[in-house]
N, C-alpha and C positions, 0 to 999 in steps of 0.2 A: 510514589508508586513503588512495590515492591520487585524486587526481580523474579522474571517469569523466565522459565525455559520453555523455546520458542523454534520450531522447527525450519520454516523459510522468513527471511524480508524479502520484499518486495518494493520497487520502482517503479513507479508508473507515471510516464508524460502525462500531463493533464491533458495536454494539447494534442490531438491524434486525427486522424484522415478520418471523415466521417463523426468526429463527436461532437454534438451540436451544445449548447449551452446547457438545455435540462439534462443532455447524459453526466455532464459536468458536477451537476448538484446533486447527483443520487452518487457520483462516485463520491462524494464530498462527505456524501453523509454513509456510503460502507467504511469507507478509511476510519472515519469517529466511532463508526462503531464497532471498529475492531481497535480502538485506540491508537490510531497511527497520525499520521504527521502530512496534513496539505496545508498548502499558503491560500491567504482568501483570495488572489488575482486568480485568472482562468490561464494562466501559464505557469510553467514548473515543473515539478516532479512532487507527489503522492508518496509517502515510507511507510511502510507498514511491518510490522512481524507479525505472523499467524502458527499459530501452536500446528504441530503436526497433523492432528485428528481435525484441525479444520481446514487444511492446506484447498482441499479438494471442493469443498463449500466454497472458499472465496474463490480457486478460478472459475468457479461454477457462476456466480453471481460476479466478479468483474468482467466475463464476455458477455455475459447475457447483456450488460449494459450497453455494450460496445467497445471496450477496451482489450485489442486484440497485442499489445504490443509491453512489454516492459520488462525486469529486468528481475532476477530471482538469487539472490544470495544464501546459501546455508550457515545460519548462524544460531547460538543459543546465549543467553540470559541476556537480552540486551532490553535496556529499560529505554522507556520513551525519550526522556532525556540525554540520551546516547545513542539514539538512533541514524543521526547524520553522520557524527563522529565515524561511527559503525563502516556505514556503506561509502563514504569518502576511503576510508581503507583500504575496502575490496581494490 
């Protein structure tokens, strides 16, 4: 993957007050489709980086699902592969 510049990452417990298993699998499947990073158990933490111009689309679309809770870092060109590195960091 090439290096993108990337306006926020994001953290997100998988695990949260009120998410029941199907809110689990749709968040499963935003994370992939912004190329981010969950483990297949339903415990953990979700990484993701989103480009600026869609910062606002994804909180739009991770509360809609139910995920009111997680952790927001400003960072730029961080490739998938360097994503944990990243937020261990922070």
């Amino acid at each position: 993957m090439t290096e993108v510049n990337f306006g926020s990452t994001f953290r997100i417990p998988v695990t949260q007050p009120g998410v029941n298993k199907a809110k689990k699998v749709k968040l499963k499947g935003l994370i992939d489709s912004y190329g981010g990073l969950v483990g297949t158990g339903n415990t953990g933490y979700a990484r993701v980086s989103v480009p600026n111009e869609k910062d606002e689309s994804f909180l739009r679309k991770l509360k809609s699902i139910g995920y009111k809770v997680f952790q927001v870092f400003e960072g730029e060109n961080i490739s998938r592969k360097s994503l944990d590195d990243y937020i261990k960091s922070c």
